[in-house]
NUDREN-283688 format. One record per residue (C-alpha): residue number from 1; residue in one letter; y, z negated, x. Coordinates in nm, 2 decimals. Last residue first. Example, Ala and Ser with C-alpha at 12.3 -4.5 7.8 and 13.67 -1.06 7.14 Angstrom:
     n   res       c2       c3       c1
     2     s    -0.11    -0.71     1.37
     1     a    -0.45    -0.78     1.23
This chain:
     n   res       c2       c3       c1
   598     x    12.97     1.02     6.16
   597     x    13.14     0.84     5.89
   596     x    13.37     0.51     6.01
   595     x    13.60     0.61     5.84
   594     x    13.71     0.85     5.51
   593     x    14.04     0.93     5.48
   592     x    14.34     0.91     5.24
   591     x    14.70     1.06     5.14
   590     x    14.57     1.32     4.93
   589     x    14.51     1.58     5.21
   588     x    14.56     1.36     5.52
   587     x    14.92     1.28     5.71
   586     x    14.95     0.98     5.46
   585     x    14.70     0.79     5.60
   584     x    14.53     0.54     5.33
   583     x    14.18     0.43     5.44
   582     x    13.85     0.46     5.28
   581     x    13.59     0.32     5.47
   580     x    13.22     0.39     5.53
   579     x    13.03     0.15     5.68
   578     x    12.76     0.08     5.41
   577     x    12.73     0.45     5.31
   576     x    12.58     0.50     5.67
   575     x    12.24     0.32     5.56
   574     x    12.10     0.13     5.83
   573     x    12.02    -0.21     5.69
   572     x    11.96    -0.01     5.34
   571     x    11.74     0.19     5.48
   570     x    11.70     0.48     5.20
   569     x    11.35     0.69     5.15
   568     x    11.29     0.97     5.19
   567     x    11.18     1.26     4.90
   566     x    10.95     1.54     5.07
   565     x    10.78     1.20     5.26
   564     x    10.50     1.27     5.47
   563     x    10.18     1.11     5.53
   562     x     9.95     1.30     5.79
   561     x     9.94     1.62     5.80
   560     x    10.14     1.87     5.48
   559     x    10.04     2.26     5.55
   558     x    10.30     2.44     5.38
   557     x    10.22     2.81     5.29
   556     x    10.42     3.08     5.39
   555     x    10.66     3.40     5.22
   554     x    11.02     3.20     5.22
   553     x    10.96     3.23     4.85
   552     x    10.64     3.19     4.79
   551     x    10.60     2.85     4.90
   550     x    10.24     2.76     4.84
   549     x    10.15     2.41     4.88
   548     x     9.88     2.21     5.10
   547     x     9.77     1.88     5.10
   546     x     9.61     1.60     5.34
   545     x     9.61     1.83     5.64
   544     x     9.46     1.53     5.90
   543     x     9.52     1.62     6.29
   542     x     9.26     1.45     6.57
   541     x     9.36     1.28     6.84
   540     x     9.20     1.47     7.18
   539     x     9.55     1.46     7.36
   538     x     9.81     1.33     7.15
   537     x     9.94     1.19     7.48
   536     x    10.15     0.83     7.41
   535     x    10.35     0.69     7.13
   534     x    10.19     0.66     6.81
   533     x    10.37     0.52     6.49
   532     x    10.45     0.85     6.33
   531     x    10.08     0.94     6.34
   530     x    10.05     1.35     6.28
   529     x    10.06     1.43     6.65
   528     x    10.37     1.49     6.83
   527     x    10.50     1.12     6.76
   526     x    10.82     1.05     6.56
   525     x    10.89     1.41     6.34
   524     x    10.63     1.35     6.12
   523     x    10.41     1.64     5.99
   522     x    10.46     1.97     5.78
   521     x    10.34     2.27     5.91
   520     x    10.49     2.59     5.79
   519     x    10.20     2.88     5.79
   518     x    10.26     3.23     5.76
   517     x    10.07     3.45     5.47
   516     x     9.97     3.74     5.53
   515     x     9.61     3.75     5.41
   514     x     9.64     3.78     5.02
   513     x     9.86     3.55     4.78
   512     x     9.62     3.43     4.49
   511     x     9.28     3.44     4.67
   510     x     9.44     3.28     4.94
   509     x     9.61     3.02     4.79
   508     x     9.27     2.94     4.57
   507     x     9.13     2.89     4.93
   506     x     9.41     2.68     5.09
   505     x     9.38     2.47     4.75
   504     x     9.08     2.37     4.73
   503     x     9.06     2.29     5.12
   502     x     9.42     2.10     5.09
   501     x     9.27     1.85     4.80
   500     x     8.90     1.84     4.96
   499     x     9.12     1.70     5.29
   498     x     9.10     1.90     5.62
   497     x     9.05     1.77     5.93
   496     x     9.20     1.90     6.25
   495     x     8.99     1.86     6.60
   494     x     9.09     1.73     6.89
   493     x     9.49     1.75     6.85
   492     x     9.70     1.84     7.12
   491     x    10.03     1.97     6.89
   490     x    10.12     2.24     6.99
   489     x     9.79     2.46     7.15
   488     x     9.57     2.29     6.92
   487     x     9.75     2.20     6.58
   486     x     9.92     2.52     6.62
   485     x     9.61     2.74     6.67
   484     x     9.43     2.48     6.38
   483     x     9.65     2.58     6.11
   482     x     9.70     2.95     6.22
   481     x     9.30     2.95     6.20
   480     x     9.30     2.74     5.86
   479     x     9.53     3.02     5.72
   478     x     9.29     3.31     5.78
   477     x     9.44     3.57     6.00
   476     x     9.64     3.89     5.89
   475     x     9.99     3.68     6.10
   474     x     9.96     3.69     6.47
   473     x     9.96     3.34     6.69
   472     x    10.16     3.17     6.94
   471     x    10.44     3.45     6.90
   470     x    10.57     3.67     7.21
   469     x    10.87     3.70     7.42
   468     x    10.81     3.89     7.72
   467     x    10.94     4.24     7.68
   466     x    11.21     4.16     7.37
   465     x    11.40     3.93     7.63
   464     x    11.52     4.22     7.87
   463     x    11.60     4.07     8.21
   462     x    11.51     3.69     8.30
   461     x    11.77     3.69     8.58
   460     x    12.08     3.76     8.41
   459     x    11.96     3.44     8.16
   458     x    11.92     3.26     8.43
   457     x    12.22     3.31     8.56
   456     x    12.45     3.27     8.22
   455     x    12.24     2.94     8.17
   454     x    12.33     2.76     8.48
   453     x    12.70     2.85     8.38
   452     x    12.72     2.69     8.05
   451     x    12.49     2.42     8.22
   450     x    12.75     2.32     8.47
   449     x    13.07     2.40     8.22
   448     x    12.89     2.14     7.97
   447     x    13.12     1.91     8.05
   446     x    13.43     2.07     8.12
   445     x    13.44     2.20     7.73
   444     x    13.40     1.83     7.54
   443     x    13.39     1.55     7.84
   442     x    13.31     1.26     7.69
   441     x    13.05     1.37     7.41
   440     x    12.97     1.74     7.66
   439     x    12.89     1.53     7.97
   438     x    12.57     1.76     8.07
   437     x    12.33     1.73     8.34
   436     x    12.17     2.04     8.43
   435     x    11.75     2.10     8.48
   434     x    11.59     2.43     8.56
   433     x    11.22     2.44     8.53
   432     x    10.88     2.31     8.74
   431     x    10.80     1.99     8.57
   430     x    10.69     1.82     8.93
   429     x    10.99     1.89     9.11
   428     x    11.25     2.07     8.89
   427     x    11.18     1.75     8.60
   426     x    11.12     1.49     8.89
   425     x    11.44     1.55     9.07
   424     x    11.67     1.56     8.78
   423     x    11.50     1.25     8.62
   422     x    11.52     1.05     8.96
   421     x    11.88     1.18     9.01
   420     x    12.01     1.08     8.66
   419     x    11.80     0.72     8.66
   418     x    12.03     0.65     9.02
   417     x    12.30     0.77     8.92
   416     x    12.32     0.48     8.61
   415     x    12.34     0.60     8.22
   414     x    12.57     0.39     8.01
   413     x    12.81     0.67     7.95
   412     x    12.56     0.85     7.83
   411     x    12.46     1.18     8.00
   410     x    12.29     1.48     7.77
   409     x    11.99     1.62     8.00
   408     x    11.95     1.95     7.94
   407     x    11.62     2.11     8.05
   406     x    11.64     2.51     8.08
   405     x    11.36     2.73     7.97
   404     x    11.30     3.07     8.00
   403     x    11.09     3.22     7.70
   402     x    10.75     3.36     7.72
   401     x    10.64     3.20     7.43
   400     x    10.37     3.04     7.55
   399     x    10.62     2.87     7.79
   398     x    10.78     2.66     7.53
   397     x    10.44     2.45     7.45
   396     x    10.44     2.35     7.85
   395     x    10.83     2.26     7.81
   394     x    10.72     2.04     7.48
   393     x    10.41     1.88     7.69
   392     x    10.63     1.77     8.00
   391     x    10.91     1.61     7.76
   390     x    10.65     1.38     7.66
   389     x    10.46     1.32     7.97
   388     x    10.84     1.24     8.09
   387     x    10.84     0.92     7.96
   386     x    10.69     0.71     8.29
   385     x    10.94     0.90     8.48
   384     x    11.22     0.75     8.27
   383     x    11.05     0.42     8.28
   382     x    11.05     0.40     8.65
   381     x    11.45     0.51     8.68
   380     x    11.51     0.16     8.48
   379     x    11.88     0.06     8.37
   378     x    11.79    -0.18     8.06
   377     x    11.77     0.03     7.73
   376     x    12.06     0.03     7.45
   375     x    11.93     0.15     7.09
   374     x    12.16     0.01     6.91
   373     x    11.91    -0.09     6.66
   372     x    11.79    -0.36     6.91
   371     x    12.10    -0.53     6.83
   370     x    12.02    -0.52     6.50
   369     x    11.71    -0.66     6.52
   368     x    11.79    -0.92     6.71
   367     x    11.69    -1.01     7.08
   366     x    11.83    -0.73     7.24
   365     x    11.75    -0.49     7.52
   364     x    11.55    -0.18     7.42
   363     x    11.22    -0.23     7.49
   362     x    11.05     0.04     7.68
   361     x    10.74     0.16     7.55
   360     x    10.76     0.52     7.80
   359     x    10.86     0.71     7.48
   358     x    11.14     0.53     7.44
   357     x    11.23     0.51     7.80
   356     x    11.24     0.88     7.81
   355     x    11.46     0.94     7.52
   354     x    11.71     0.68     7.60
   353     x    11.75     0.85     7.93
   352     x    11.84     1.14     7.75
   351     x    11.66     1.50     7.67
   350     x    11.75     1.84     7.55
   349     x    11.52     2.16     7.57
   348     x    11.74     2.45     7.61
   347     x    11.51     2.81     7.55
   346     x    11.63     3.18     7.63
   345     x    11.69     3.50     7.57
   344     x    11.51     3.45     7.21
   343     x    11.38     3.79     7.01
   342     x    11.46     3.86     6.66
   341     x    11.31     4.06     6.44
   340     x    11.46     3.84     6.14
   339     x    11.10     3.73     5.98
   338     x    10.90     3.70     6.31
   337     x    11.23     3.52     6.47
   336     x    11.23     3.25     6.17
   335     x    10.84     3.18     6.14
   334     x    10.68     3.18     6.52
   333     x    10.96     3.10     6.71
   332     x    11.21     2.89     6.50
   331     x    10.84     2.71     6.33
   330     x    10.77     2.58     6.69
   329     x    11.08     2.54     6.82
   328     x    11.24     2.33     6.53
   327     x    10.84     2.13     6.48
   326     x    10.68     2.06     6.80
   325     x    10.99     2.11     6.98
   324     x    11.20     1.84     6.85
   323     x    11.38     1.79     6.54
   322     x    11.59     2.03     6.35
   321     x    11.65     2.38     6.54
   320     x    11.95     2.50     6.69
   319     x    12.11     2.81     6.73
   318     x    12.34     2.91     7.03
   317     x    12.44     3.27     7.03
   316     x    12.60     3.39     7.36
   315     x    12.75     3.77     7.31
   314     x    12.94     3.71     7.00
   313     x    13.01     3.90     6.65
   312     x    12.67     4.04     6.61
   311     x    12.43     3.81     6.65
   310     x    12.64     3.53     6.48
   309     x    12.59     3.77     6.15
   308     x    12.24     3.76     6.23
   307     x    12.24     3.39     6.26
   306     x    12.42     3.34     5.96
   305     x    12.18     3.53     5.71
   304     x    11.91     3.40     5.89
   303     x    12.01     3.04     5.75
   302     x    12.02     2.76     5.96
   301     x    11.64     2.64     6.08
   300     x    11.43     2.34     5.99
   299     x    11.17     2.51     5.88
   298     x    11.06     2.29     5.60
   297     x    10.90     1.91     5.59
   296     x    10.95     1.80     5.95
   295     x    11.22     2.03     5.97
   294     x    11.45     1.99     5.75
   293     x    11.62     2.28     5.55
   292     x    11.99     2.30     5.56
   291     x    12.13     2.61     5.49
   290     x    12.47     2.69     5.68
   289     x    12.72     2.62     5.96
   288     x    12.87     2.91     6.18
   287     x    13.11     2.84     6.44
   286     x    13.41     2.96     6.56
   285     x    13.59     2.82     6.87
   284     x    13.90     2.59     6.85
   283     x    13.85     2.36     7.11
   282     x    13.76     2.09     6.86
   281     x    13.47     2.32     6.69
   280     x    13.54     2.55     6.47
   279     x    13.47     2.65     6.10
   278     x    13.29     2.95     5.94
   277     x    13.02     2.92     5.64
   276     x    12.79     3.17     5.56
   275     x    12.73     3.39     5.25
   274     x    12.44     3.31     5.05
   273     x    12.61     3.02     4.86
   272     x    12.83     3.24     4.71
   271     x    12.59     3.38     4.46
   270     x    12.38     3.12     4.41
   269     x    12.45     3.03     4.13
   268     x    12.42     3.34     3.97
   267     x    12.12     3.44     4.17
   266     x    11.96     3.15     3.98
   265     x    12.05     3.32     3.65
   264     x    11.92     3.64     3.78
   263     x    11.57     3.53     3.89
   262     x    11.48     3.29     3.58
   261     x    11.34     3.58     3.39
   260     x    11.03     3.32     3.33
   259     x    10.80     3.60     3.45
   258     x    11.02     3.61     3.75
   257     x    11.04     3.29     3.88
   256     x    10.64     3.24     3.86
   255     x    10.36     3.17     3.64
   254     x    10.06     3.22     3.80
   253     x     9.72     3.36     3.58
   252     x     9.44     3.07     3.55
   251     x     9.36     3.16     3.19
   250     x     9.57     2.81     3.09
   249     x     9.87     2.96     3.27
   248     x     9.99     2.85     3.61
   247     x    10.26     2.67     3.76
   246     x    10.63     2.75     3.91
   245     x    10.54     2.94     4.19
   244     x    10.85     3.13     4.38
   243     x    10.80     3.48     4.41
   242     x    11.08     3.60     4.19
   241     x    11.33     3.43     4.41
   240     x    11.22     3.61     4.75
   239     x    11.27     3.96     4.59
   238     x    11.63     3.86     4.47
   237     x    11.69     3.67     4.79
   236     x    11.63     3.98     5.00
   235     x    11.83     4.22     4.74
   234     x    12.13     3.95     4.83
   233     x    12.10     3.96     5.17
   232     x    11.93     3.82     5.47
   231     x    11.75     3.59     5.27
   230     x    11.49     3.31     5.53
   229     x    11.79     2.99     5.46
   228     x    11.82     3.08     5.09
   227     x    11.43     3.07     5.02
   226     x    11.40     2.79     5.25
   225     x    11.70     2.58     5.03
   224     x    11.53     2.74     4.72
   223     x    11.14     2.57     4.82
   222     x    11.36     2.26     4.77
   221     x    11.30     2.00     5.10
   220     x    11.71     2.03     5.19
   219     x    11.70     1.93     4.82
   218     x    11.56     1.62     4.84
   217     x    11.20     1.65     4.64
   216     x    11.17     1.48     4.34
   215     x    10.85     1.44     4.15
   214     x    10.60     1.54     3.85
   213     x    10.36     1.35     3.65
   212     x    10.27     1.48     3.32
   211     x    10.29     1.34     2.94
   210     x    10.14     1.58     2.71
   209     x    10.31     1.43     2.34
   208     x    10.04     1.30     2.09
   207     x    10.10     0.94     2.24
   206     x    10.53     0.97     2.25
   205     x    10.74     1.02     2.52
   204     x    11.02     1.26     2.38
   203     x    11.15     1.52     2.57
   202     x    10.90     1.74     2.45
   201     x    10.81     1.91     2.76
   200     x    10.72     1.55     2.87
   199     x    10.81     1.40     3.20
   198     x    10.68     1.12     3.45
   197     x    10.82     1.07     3.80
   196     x    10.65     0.98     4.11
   195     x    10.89     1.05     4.46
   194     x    11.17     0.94     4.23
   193     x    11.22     0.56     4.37
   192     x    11.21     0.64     4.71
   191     x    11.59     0.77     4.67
   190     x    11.76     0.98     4.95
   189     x    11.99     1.18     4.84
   188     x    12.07     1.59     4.74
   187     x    11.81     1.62     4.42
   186     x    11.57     1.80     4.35
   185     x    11.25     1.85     4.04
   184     x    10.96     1.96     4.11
   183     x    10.75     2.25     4.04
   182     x    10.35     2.24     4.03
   181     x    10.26     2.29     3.68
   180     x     9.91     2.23     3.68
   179     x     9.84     2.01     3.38
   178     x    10.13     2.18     3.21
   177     x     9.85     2.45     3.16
   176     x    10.13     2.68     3.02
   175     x    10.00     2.91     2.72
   174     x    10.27     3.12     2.62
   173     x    10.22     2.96     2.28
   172     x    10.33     2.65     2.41
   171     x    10.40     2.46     2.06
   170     x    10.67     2.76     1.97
   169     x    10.93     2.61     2.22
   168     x    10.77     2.37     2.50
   167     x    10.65     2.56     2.78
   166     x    10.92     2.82     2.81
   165     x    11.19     2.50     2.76
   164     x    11.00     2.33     3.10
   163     x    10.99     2.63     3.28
   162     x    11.36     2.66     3.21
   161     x    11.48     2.33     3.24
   160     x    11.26     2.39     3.60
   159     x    11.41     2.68     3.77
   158     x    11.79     2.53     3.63
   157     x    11.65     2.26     3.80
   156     x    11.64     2.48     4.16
   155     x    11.92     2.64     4.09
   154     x    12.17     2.35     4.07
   153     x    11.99     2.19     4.37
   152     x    12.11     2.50     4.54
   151     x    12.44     2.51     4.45
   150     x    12.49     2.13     4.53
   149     x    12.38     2.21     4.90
   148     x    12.61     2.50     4.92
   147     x    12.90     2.31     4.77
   146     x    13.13     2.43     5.02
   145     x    13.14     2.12     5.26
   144     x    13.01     1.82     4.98
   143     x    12.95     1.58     5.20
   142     x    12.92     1.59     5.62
   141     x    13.13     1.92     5.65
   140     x    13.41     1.78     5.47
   139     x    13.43     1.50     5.69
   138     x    13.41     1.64     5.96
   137     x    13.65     1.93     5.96
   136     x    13.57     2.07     6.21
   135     x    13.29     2.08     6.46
   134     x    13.23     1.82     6.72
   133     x    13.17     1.82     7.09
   132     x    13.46     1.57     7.21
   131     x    13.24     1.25     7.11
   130     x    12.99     1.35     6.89
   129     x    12.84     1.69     6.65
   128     x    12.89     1.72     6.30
   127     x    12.54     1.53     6.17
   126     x    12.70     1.24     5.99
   125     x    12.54     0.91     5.93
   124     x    12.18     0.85     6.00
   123     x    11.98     0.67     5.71
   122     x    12.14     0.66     5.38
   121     x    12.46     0.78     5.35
   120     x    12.44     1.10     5.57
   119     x    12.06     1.11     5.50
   118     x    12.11     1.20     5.15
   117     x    12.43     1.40     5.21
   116     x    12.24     1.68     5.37
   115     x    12.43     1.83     5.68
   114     x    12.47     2.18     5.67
   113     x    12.23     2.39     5.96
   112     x    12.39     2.50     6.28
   111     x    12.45     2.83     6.42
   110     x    12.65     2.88     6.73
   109     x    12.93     3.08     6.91
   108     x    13.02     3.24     7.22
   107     x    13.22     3.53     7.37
   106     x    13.58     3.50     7.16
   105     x    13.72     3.79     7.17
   104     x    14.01     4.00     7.37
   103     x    14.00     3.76     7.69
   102     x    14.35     3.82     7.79
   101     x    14.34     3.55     8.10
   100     x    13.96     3.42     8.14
    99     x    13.68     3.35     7.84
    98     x    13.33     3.34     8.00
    97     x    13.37     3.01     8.15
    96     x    13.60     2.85     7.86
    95     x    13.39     3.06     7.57
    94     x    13.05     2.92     7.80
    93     x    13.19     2.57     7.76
    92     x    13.32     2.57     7.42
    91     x    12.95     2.67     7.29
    90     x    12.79     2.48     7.53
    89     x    12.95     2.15     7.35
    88     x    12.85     2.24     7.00
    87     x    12.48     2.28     7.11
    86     x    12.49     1.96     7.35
    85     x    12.65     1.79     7.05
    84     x    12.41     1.95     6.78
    83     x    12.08     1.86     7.00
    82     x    12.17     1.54     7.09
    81     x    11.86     1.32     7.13
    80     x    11.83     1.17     6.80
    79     x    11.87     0.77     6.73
    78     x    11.54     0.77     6.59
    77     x    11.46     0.81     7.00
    76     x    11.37     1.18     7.02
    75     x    11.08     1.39     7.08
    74     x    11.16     1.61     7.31
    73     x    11.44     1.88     7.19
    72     x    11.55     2.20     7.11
    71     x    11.83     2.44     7.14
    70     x    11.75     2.78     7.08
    69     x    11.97     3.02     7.29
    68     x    12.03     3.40     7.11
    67     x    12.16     3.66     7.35
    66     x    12.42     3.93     7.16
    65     x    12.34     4.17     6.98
    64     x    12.53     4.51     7.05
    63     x    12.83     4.59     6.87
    62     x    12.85     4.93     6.70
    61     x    12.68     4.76     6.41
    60     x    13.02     4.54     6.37
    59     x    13.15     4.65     6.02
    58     x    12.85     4.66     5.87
    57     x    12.74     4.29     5.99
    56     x    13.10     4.15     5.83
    55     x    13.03     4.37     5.55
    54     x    12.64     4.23     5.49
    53     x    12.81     3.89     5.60
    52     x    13.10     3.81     5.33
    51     x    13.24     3.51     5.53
    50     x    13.30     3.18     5.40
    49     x    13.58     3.03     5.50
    48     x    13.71     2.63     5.60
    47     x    14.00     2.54     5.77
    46     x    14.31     2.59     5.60
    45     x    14.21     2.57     5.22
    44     x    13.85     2.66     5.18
    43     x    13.89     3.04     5.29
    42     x    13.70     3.31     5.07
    41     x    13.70     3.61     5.33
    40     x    13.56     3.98     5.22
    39     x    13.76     4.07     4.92
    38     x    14.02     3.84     5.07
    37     x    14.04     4.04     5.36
    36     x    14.03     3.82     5.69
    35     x    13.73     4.04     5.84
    34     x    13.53     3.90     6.15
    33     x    13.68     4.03     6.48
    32     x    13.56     3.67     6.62
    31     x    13.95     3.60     6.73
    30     x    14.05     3.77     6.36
    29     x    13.79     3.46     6.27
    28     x    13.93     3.19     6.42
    27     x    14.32     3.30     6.28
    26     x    14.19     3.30     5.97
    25     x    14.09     2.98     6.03
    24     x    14.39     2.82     6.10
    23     x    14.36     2.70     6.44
    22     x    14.33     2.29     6.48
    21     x    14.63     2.06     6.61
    20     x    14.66     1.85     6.36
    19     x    14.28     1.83     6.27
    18     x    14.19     1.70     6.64
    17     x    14.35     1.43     6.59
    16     x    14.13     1.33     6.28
    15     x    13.76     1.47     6.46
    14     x    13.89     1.24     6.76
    13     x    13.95     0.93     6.53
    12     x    13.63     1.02     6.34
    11     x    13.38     1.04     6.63
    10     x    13.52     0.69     6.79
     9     x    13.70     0.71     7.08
     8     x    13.59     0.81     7.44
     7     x    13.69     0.57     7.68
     6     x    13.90     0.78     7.78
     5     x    14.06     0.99     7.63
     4     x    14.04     1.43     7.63
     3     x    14.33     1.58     7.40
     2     x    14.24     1.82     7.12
     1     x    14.41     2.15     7.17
């Protein structure tokens, strides 16, 4: 058991410790009544597995499912808000409330989405949790983990060599208008420089050659990661796979997946990259990490192949969705439990102080830039109450979906009483829900014991979740009416204007892929409206869908608002890569570790 200090160290000290004393993770998952077989169990050395999840969900349908608990958020600092540390840390707390003298199984767990190594090095560091709420083994889990990322930027080119060789051998003669093809190309980092590429078919740039522009996408963008994350099993993938667009033919036909036989060689690769990853957190509790789609361009969801595995093994499932409400809640609700039949017990929204004060204009105190990169606001219980119109509108946006919903705030050791009480007071007053303060980063388990237990009640008193959770809107309708629903009842806006681009193309979509389509909405993940740089009420502002794109895969159409980036871009002042360090410890794998990540 990983021993609480104080002051709390720094994440990859405590994640380091922690590894000495960790379970092996066999032993996690006979404590999760998962199976150890080998046929069923690929372990990554002592604290890694992947777990074989149509057996695993065989073997436990005689369980019933267990309560699922989206964590969300306001709209965060670019710091982040906490979601994964407040998630991580309820899991240990409700297994250490729940748990008692010969608890047979472990009670809870979670679902959380695989870090992508782009924004690892190059704009946030890692994405494992904080403080005394991490998952194990950090490091690993922050770069290459089980190669699940890698495996699906594998298939994803593999898509496009061979859409690209189908096009090219015999002079074309299958007839690809190259002038259309709409595939691009991924890779796992963030690099502005390949959002515009320019290819041939050839291979050779020359003037009688048809040059065309294509693009990168980050992989936790690729149309495979959502394809992966909405499979439930390997026959799901297969069907999803062959729907994926690659282009058209020069009579207007599409050319897809399957046509180009590319269905089976991408299942190839992806083979083990559909079952889900097990590790634990510092307390030794199992946890599930897979998928990694983002959520301001995808659905920013872990994989429902993982969820509905965590469904079945545990009573409490934690799941958490990327970004704040207006786009993790939002698409978790009305995409992810529409697919998976699943119905919510319950929704955590998460907040700071740091949160509120941003959002109130507050300057953080500093004079240089990089001390104002820290982040750090002046003690002020006026500014938090001046934020909360922000958190007000995401718990308003919640209750359309008739879920109950508990406020979180995550406590910083630089937080005074006196902004905790005023927030506390003002979000059960005025707000009208449940509000617990959590100390999960310095505390771990005990922390979170407050809301673990907050949670449990309300829960109890909500009764059966299936009779009053709903969606925002039903699928049959005409895309620009999902569209505009959301853009409406989520997001505030006036009115929503559509570019001649994204009208072409919702229609042609249309034609092409009949009336059932769902809608993923692509905006910024900084202001609730598409405008990254506004802080305020979107009330009234109106929302611009610049483009559109068919994602046949995960079954919905993209609806891209505002400017938005499927390739990011690195910041080099910020960029975690330049504070890594390799250090020699000779009680690591190898002999060295990696510092100063997360």
């Amino acid at each position: 058991m990983v021993r609480i200090q104080h002051p709390t160290p720094p994440n990859y000290l405590i994640a380091a410790e922690a590894l000495e004393f960790a379970r092996p993770i066999a032993e996690v998952a006979e404590n999760m009544e998962l199976p150890t077989d080998p046929a069923e169990f690929f372990s990554f050395g002592n604290r890694i597995a992947k777990i074989d999840a149509t057996q695993a969900v065989r073997n436990l349908r005689h369980r019933d499912d267990g309560h699922v608990i989206l964590i969300t958020a306001m709209t965060p600092t670019p710091k982040g808000s906490g979601k994964t540390l407040t998630t991580v840390g309820l899991t240990d707390a409700m297994n250490r409330l729940l748990g008692g003298e010969g608890e047979p199984r472990q009670r809870a767990t979670a679902v959380l989405r695989e870090p992508s190594m782009g924004p690892v090095f190059g704009m946030k560091g890692g994405a494992a949790g904080g403080g005394f709420s991490q998952v194990i083994p950090m490091e690993d889990i922050n770069l290459h983990f089980t190669s699940d990322i890698h495996a699906v930027g594998a298939a994803h080119n593999l898509l496009s060599a061979m859409a690209m060789a189908y096009a090219h051998h015999g002079k074309n003669r299958h007839g690809v208008d190259l002038r259309r093809f709409v595939w691009p190309r991924a890779v796992d980092m963030v690099d502005r420089s390949l959002r515009e590429i320019r290819l041939s078919a050839s291979g050779k740039l020359r003037d009688e050659d048809f040059v065309l522009g294509s693009r990168f996408v980050i992989t936790a963008a690729s149309e495979v990661m959502a394809t992966l994350g909405m499979s439930v099993d390997m026959d799901d993938l297969r069907d999803r796979l062959s729907r994926i667009l690659v282009g058209y033919l020069r009579d207007g036909r599409p050319l897809t997946a399957r046509e180009l036989d590319a269905v089976c060689p991408m299942m190839a690769i992806l083979l083990h990259a559909i079952n889900p990853n097990l590790v634990q957190t510092l307390f030794g509790n199992g946890i599930f990490v897979h998928t990694g789609p983002f959520a301001n361009i995808a659905h920013g969801s872990p994989s429902l192949t993982a969820l509905k595995l965590a469904i079945k093994a545990c009573d409490y499932v934690f799941v958490e969705a990327g970004f704040a409400a207006d786009l993790g809640a939002q698409k978790f609700f009305d995409i992810v439990c529409r697919a998976g039949g699943i119905a919510p017990s319950a929704a955590i929204i998460v907040c700071s102080t740091r949160d509120l004060k941003h959002q109130a204009g507050c300057e953080p105190i500093g004079t240089t830039k990089k001390e104002k990169r820290r982040m750090r606001y002046p003690v002020c219980p006026k500014s938090c109450i001046e934020g909360m119109w922000n958190l007000k509108i995401h718990v308003e946006n919640l209750k359309m979906y008739g879920v109950p919903i508990i406020v979180a705030v995550n406590r910083f050791d630089f937080d005074d009483d006196s902004e905790i009480e005023a927030i506390r007071s003002y979000i059960e007053g005025e707000i009208g829900v449940p509000c617990e303060v959590h100390t999960s980063h310095r505390d771990g388990a005990d922390g979170g014991l407050a809301l673990a237990d907050r949670l449990v009640k309300v829960i109890d008193d909500a009764g059966e979740p299936k009779k009053s959770f709903r969606h925002l809107y039903a699928l049959g309708r005409h895309v620009k009416g999902i569209i505009e629903m959301i853009a409406r009842d989520i997001y505030r806006a006036g009115e929503v204007k559509y570019t001649r681009t994204a009208d072409r193309k919702i229609a042609a979509i249309e034609e092409m892929a009949g009336p059932l389509l769902n809608v993923c909405m692509s905006k910024t993940q900084f202001s609730i409206s598409d405008d990254p740089k506004h802080i305020g009420d979107p009330a009234g502002k109106p929302l611009t869908v610049t483009d559109v794109r068919y994602a046949g895969g995960p079954g919905w159409i993209v609806a891209l608002c505002g400017k938005v980036f499927e390739m990011p871009g690195m910041s080099f002042a910020t960029a975690g890569a330049r504070n890594l360090e390799i250090a020699r410890d000779d009680t690591a794998f190898g002999g060295f570790v990696v510092k100063n990540l997360g």
